[in-house]
C-alpha positions, 0 to 999 in steps of 0.5 A: 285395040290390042293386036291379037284382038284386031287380027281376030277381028278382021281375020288378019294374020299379018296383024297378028305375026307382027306383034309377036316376038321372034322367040314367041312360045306358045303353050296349047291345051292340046300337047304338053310341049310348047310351039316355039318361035314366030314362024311356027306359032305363025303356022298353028294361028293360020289353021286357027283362023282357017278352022275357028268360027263366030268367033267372040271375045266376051271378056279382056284383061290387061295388067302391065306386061299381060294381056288375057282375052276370054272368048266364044267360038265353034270349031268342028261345029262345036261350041268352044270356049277359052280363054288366052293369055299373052306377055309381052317384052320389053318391046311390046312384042308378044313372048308367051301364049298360054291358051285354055279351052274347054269342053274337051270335046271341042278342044279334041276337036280342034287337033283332030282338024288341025293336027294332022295339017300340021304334022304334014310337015314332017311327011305323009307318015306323020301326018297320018299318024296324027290323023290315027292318034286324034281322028277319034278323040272328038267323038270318044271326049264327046260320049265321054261329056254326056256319061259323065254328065248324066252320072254326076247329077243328083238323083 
């Protein structure tokens, strides 16, 4: 079994931190700049495992150095899906994720819950600005699902 699924399965961090990379660059669907390096993609999989739950993998791809893992899962007590892909190094080690996840609703969500934690570290200010930038998005992405959704039908 593939490490990344293993830690998810067991919910076990260490499995996880010990298959990445020291350089490790994670890309999220929630901000445009990447997190970069073990330790910090390390302190975004540990609020993932705090806030992610019934988490179930539905699909999995492998071809040479890639690896992609396609799963179910609530977050904020909303339904969520995604999918992530991962390559690896010469030694096997985890170099780059790449995570998608949809509706936007839950994804929202997720940064809402996990944004502001993470924000902490640069101090009690930044985290409630971060609180103030994503506190709303959930509830605003999940109106936003429903209009659009009842607009797009066919009548």
């Amino acid at each position: 079994m593939h490490p990344f699924r293993e830690a998810w399965e067991k919910r076990e961090l260490s499995i996880l931190v010990n298959s990445l990379a020291p350089d490790v660059v994670l890309h999220s669907p929630v901000i445009e700049a990447p997190f970069e390096g073990r330790e910090t993609v390390t302190r975004l999989y540990e609020v993932l495992f705090e806030e992610v739950r019934d988490l179930e993998f539905t699909d999995e791809l492998a071809d040479g150095d890639r690896h992609a893992f396609f799963w179910r899962a609530r977050l904020g007590g909303r339904p969520l899906e995604g999918m992530d892909r991962l390559r690896h190094g010469p030694d096997g080690k985890v170099v780059d994720i790449m995570v998608m996840s949809r509706p936007m609703a839950a994804t929202a969500a997720f940064a809402s819950a996990a944004g502001p934690r993470l924000a902490r570290e640069g101090g009690a200010l930044n985290a409630a600005a971060m609180k103030a930038l994503a506190g709303p998005l959930p509830a605003l992405l999940a109106f936003g699902d429903r209009l659009a959704t009842r607009l797009a039908r066919p009548r």
